[in-house]
Every structure is written in structure tokens, then in C-alpha cells.
N, C-alpha and C positions, 0 to 999 in steps of 0.2 A: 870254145866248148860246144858240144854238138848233144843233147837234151831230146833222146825217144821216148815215147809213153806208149804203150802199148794198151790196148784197151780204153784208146781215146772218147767213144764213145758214151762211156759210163758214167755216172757220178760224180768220180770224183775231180775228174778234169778241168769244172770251172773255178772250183780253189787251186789248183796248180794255177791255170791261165790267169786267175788275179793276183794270185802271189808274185807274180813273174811281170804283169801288167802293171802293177802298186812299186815296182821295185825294192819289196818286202823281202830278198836274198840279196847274199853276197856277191854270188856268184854269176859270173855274166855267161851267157849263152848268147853264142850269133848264130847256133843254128836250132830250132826245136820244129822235131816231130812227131803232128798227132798221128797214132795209126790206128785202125781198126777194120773188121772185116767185113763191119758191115754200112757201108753208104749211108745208107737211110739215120743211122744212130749220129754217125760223123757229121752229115749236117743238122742234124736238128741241135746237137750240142754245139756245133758251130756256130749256132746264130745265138745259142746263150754267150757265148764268147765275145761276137762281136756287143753284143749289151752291154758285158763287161767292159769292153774296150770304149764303149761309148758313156758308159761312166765315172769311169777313170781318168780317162782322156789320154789313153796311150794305147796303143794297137802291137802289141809284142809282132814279130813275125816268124809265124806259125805254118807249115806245110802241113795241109791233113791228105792223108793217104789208105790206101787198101792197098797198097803194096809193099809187104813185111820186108824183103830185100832194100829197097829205096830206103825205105824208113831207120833200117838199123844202119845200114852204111856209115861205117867211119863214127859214129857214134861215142862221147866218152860216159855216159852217163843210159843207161838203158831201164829205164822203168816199167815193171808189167804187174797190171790189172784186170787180168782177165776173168770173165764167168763160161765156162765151157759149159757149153749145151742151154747158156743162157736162163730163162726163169724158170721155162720148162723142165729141163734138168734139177731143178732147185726144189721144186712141187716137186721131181720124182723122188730125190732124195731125204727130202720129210716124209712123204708119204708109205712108201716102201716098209719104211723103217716104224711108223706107226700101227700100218696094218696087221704088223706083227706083238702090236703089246709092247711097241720099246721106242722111247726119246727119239722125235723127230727135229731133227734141230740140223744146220747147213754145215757146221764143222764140228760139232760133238758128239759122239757117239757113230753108232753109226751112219748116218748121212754127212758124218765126216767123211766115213771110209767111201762110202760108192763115191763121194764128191772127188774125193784123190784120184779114184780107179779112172773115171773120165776125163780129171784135169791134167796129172800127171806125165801122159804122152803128149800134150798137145804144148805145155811148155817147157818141156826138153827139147821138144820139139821147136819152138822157138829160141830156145838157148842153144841149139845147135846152129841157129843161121847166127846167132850174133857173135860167137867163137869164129864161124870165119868170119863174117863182114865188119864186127866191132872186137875185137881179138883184146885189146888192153881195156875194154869198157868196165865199169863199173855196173853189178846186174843188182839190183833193189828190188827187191820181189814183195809184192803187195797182196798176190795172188792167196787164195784161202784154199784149202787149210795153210793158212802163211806155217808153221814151223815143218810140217810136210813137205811143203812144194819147195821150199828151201835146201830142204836137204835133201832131196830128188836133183834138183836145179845145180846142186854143189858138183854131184857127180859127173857135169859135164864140162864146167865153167870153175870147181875148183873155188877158190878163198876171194874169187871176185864177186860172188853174190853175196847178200846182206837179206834178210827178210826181218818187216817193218810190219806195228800192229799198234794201234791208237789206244790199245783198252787199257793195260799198263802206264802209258802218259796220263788218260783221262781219270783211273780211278787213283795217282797222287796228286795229280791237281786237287782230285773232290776232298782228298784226305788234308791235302798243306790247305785249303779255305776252312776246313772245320779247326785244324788247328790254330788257324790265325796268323798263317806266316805265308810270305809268297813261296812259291816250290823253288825260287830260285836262289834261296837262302837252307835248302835242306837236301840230306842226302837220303833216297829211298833203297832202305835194305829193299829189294826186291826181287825174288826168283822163281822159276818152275819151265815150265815150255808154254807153246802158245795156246793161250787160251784156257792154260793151265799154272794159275801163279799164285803166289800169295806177297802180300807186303807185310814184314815180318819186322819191319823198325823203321824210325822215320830220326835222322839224325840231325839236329843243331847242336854246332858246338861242343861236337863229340858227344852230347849226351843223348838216350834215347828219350823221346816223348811220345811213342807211339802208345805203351802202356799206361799213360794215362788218359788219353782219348777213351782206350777202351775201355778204360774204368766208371766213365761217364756216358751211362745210357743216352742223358738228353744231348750230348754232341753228337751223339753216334746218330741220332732223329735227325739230324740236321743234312746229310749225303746218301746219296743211292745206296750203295754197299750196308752200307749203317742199316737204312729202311729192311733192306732186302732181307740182308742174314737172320736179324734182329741182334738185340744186346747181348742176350745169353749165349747163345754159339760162337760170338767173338768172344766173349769172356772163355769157353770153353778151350780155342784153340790159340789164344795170346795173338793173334794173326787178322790182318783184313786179305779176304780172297777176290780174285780177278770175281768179276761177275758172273763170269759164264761157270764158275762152280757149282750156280746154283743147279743145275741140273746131276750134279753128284751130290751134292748134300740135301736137296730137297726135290729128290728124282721121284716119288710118289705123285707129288702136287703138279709137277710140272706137267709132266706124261697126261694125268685129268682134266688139267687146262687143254694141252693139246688136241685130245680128245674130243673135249667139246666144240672143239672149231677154231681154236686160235692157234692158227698156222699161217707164220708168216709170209711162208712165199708165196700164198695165194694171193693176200694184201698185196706184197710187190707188182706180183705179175699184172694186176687190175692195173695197180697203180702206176706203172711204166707205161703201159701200153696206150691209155689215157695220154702219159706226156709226149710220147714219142710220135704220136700220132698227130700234133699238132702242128706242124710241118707251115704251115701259113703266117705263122703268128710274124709281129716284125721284132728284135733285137731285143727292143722292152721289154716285151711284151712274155717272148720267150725265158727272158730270164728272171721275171716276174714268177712265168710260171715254173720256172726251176728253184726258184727259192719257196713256193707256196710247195713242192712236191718233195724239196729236202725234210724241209721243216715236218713235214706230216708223216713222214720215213722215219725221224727221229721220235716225234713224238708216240710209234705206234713199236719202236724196238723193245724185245725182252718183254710184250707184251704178255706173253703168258707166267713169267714172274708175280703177275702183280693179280692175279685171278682171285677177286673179291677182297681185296685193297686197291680198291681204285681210287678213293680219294687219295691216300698214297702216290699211287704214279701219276695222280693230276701234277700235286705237288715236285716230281722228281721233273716232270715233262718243263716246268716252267723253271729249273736249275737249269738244265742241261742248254748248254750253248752251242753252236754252229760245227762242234768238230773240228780234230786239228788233224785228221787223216792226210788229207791233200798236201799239206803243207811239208809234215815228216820226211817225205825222201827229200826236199828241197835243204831242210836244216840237217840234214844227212851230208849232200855233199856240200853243204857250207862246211859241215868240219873237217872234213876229206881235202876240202881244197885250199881252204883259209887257214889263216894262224893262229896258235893256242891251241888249248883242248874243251870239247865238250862231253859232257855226258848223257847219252840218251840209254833207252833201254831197247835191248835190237835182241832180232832172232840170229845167232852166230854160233857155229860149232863150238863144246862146252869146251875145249881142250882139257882142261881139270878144274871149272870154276864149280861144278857141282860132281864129287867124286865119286857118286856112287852111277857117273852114267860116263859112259866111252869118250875119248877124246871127238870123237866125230858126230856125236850126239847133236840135234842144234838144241838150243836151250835158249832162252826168255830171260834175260840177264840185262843191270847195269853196265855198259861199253865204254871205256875212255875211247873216243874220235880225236884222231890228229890227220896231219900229214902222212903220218906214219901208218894209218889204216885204223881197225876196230879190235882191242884188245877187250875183251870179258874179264869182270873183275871176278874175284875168290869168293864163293859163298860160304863152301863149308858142310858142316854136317845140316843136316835138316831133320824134321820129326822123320819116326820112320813110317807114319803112318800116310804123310804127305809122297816120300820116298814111295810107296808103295804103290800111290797113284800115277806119278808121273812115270815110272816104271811102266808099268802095265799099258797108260796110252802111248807110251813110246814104242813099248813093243808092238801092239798093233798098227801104229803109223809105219813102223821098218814095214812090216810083213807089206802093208798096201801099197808102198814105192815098190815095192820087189812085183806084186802083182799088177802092180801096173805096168807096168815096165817089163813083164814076158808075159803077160797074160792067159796068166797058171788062174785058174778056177780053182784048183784046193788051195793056193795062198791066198784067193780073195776070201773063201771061204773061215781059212785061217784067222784072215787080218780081222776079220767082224765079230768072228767067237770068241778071239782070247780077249775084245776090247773090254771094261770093266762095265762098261750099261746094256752089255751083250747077255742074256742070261743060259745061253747054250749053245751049240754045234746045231742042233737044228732049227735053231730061231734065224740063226746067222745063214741058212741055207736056203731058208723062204722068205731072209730079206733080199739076198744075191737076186734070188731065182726072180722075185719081184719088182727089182730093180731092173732085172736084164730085160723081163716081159716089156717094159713102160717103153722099154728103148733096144728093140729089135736089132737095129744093128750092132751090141754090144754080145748078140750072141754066139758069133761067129768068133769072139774076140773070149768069149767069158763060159762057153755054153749054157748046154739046158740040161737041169734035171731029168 
């Protein structure tokens, strides 16, 4: 088995490299390669690899490469993580989107949309070499907006790509520890698109007990979602939602945080370039400092959630453990390759698991994994006021594949107006206009007002 990662550079590559170094999968690989484009990111997280390997005591063998061709060759397994246009891109797409009175955030709203209009050609663009050079591979897309880029990615590569997202694993785990049972003793009714979900029952033994969770404010004290929403609003909607709702249910507050300064991709950007920069360190040393840089990444997410409940996210920051991001595509093709079935929750086109959206819709669903591939199970009717949301980001997610993808100016414009944290046609045209200004060469591609 032949194991690409694209966007080796980043993050989350030293949890791949240790999962794979701990012999913590199934699935054996005799070939894995890192790729990235950019040198300088390749070895610095190279040398947090070799730490890992140096305290593990096994050294995977890994090619790292800047050449996309080499890298995906003959490949069965193709993993992509990329950030297009990097932190810089990331600032422009919070910001944009701020300077206009509206939700700066990297995949909600609109700094979802300019994120796709950027990201979009650049991995079709790479799903285009691995169709020919890896033609039976397996494409895992990790890329953000994950249920976007997925469904962009599908139109080129078809039912071989899979799009993966840690927030739905992470907020049942937080749910099966409040209830007191391991998650692998329970079934999570759970549906929406990415980034856009709710957990709507939590099943042992056929019965539900998610209804009485939230009948009980002080469990609900006890997990992030719980703190976030508060007790009333779960009681109001029978439902626990993805986290990132918060910026739809509590789109005032958040927008006033942002505001005052807390903008995450400014933090990153600091904050990377600090690690990346540190080029000398030895093995240790470097993965010392990769674990001091995960750690402070996490403890500073969703920051502006918590704007004057801070002792709150003290308390959430010292719950929250190491993230099971890295690991995902890996127990991914453990089911794909291994025997039995498992269940994960994966980005997959709905075919009719939620029927009020098109069979080609991708959708945020429970998956039985076998041999056999990724089958979505049956949801069903849903509120329709939930219906009404994932509706409306759906449809401006199509319109921004389409503008990305011809690079029509009235359908980027399209794709930012109809989104629902969009408040008009001309807010959405001096977010474009403002986005395009940050990054000149998008205007040949997007024009100018």
C-alpha cells in the first residue's frame, strides 16, 4: 500500500507520522509520501518526525518531497491537507468579511466562501494529477471548507473521494463522557453538512438517552457544547449542535468578540511563523516545540465563543485533549481495507440519507465502512427550521464550486448574498471587492468593481 499526504508540511502530519511510527493502524504501508510545496515547512516538520521516531523507537520510511507528480504516483490511499494562500489568505478571509459588519470566521459564512473561491482550483487541481498518476486511489479530503472541497473534488475523481472532519467525532465523545458510557458502546443519531450538524439522539440499547442529558442542566455544565449553548436553548431545540452553530445561533456576540480583536488567524499567523522559524532546533527539541505550539493552538480555538466567560474556557481548555484529526483518515482506511464494519461520521454524497437535499448533495452523516466502501445511513425528516439552514449553506456552497471553478464574478457574488450570515447583495459585493483588493492577483480571475 502506497500512503500520499499532501500538505505534509502542516499540523497535522506528526500525528499521522506517530500513528504509523506507534504501529497504532491496521493497515500496512511500504510506501508513504510526505508532499508539500513548500521546503522550508517540509523540513522543519521533518525534524519533529524524526523526534517522534526517536521516541518511539521506530523510524517509518517516509519520502518528503515538493514534487506533486512523484508524490502521488501509483499511490492507493491520497490524503489532502491543504491551506491555499496559506495564513495570509486566512487573515484575508476573516478580515474581508469583518470589515464589512459580518462573521469573520475561515469556513462559516462568508470567509468560508472566498476560502473555497481560492481553494477550489488549486485541489481539482491536484485531483486532476492523481486521476492520472493514482487512477484506483482512494482521495480523503481534509481540506476546509471540508464539505465544499469534497464536493468540488467528487466532480473530478467521482465516489473515490471521502471528506473527513474531527468536530462531529469530538463533540460525541464530549456527549458519551457526560453520559457516562464509552462512545463505543453507543449509537450517535447525527446529521447536517460540515460544519453544520446537530446530534439529535445518542442510542444504547435501542433506547434514546440523549433527552435526558438535556434535561439535566448540571451535566450539560459538565462539556463544551453544554457551556457554549447553555441549558435553555438545548432544551429549546431537543438537539446538541456542532459547535461551529454557534456563530448562527449567537451571531450578535460573536461578530462583537470579533470585533474587538479576537481574530484567530492573526494568533496563527504569529504563531506559526514563530515555529516555523525555528529551523536549528535538534529532533527534541523541535517536537518539544511542536507539542508547546499544538497545545496553545488548541487552548486559544473558538476563542471568541467564550468573550467574557473566560473562566468557562479555562475550564473547557483543560477537558479538551490532543485531537483525533491526524488519526481519522488512517481508521478510515482501516475500514476500507480490514474486515468487519465500522462506523464513522464522514462528508459523502447524501444519495437519500437526508431527503430534502439531492442525491449528490455531500452531507455530514453516520457511514457504515467495509470492504465494500462508505454507505450513509437513513436520517429522515428533520426540523424544518434546521432544514432551512442547511438548505440555504448548501446553496451558497454549490453557487462558490461553480465560481470557483469559471470564475464568474456574479456567481461569487451570488455565492456570498444568498449565504444566511450574508445580510445583502451589497455587503456581499464589498466583501468580493475587499477580498479581491487583499490579493491582486484574484483580480484578473474575479474582477473589480
Amino acid at each position: 500500500m502506497k500512503l500520499t499526504l499532501i500538505g505534509a508540511g502542516g499540523f497535522r502530519t506528526p500525528v499521522i507520522y506517530r500513528a504509523l511510527a506507534a504501529g497504532e493502524v491496521s493497515t500496512r504501508y511500504d510506501d508513504v509520501a510526505f508532499y508539500d510545496i513548500d521546503q522550508g515547512r517540509l523540513d522543519r516538520i521533518g525534524l519533529v518526525l524524526d523526534g517522534i521516531a526517536e521516541e518511539v523507537g521506530t523510524r517509518p520510511a517516509v519520502r518528503m518531497t515538493t514534487d506533486l507528480e512523484e508524490a502521488v504516483d501509483g499511490a492507493d490511499v491520497v490524503y489532502c491537507a491543504v491551506r491555499a494562500g496559506g495564513m495570509a489568505g486566512r487573515i484575508l478571509d476573516e478580515t474581508a468579511a469583518l470589515a464589512q459588519g459580518v462573521i469573520g470566521q475561515e469556513t462559516t459564512g462568508p470567509g468560508g466562501i472566498t476560502f473555497a473561491l481560492r481553494t477550489v482550483p488549486i485541489v481539482t487541481g491536484i485531483a486532476e494529477v492523481v486521476a492520472r498518476r493514482a487512477p484506483d486511489a482512494t482521495f480523503v479530503n481534509f481540506t476546509n471548507p471540508v464539505g465544499l472541497v469534497t464536493e468540488a473534488v467528487r466532480r473530478i475523481l467521482g465516489d473515490r473521494v471521502i471528506g473527513i472532519c474531527d468536530a462531529p467525532l469530538d463533540l460525541c465523545k464530549r456527549v458519551a463522557g457526560a453520559l457516562g458510557y464509552p462512545a463505543e458502546e453507543l449509537w450517535f443519531d447525527y446529521f447536517g453538512i460540515n460544519h453544520l450538524g446537530w446530534l439529535r439522539g445518542v442510542l444504547r440499547g435501542g433506547r434514546d438517552i440523549l433527552p435526558g442529558l438535556i434535561a439535566d442542566a448540571d451535566r450539560l455544565e459538565t462539556f463544551e457544547e453544554g457551556r457554549l449553548f447553555g441549558a435553555r436553548w438545548l432544551r429549546s431545540i431537543g438537539m446538541i449542535p456542532n459547535e461551529y452553530l454557534y456563530y448562527y445561533y449567537f451571531n450578535a456576540e460573536a461578530l462583537e468578540a470579533m470585533k474587538a480583536g479576537r481574530i484567530r488567524s492573526a494568533f496563527l499567523a504569529d504563531q506559526q511563523a514563530a515555529f516555523y522559524a525555528g529551523n536549528g532546533s535538534t529532533p527534541a527539541e523541535a517536537l518539544r516545540d511542536w507539542r508547546r505550539t499544538h497545545a496553545d493552538r488548541e487552548s486559544r480555538y473558538m476563542e471568541e465563543a467564550w468573550t467574557g466567560r473566560e473562566e468557562d474556557m479555562a475550564g473547557i481548555v483543560e477537558q479538551r485533549g490532543p485531537g483525533d484529526y491526524g488519526r481519522l483518515a488512517l481508521d478510515l482506511v482501516d475500514g476500507l481495507y480490514g474486515d468487519g464494519q465500522r462506523v464513522m461520521i464522514l462528508d459523502v454524497p447524501n444519495r437519500s440519507s437526508l431527503p430534502f437535499l439531492d442525491e449528490e448533495a455531500v452531507v455530514e452523516v453516520p457511514c457504515v465502512i467495509s470492504r465494500g466502501g462508505v454507505v450513509p445511513v437513513a436520517i429522515g425528516s428533520v426540523p424544518l427550521d434546521m432544514q432551512a439552514l442547511i438548505l440555504g449553506v448548501r446553496a451558497a456552497e454549490r453557487a462558490a464550486i461553480d465560481a470557483a471553478l469559471s470564475g464568474s464574478r456574479t456567481m461569487a457574488i451570488k455565492a456570498l448574498a444568498i449565504h444566511p450570515l450574508v445580510p445583502s447583495v451589497d455587503v456581499a459585493t464589498r466583501i468580493l471587492d475587499g477580498y479581491i483588493a487583499g490579493q491582486p492577483v484574484l483580480a484578473e480571475r474575479y474582477g473589480v468593481a
